[in-house]
N, C-alpha and C positions, 0 to 999 in steps of 0.2 A: 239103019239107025240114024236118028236125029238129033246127036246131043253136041252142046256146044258150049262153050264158056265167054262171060261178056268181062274182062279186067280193067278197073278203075283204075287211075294214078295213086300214088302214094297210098295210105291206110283204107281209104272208101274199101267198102265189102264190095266182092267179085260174086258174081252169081254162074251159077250152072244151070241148064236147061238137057230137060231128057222126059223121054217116055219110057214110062214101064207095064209092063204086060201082062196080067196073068194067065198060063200058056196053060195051066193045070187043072186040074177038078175042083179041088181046092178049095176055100175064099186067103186070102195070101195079106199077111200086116207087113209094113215096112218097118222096121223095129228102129232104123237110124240109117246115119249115114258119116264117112268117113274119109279122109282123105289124106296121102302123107304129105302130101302137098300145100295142104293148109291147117291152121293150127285146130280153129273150127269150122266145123259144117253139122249144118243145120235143114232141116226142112219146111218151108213155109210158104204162105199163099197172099200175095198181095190183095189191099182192101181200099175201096176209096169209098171214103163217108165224109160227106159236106166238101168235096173239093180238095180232102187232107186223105196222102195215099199213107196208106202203114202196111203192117209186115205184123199175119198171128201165125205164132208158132203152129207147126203142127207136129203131134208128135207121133201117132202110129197111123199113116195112112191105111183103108183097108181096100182091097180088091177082089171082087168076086170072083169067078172064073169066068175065062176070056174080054172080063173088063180091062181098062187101060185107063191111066191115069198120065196126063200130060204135063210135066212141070215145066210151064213158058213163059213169057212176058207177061207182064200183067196180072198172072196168077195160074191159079189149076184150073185145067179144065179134063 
């Protein structure tokens, strides 16, 4: 597994990076995410338009079966 956490100083959001898999027959939705660790968490994909980076929500990612979905730097891939 590949997951890792990047922590800012003081208030700045901290981000998580992880791959998920779907192992099943299935097609599989990410319904959320959770952590007791932080107050919020969220799932989202980084975007750069005109040079200005931003952050859209996402909110059921879906996976086919034996798709994967990568949450890393810079966005999903």
């Amino acid at each position: 597994m590949d997951q890792r956490m990047r922590l800012l100083p003081g208030e700045l959001p901290a981000a998580g990076y992880f791959t998920v898999t779907n192992t099943g027959s299935r097609p599989l939705v990410l319904v959320g995410a959770e952590s007791p660790a932080f107050e919020t968490v969220m799932m989202h994909k980084s975007t750069q338009k005109d040079g200005t980076a931003s952050m859209e929500h996402i909110e059921e990612p879906r996976l086919a079966p034996g798709e994967s979905v990568k949450f890393s730097p810079g966005g999903i891939t």
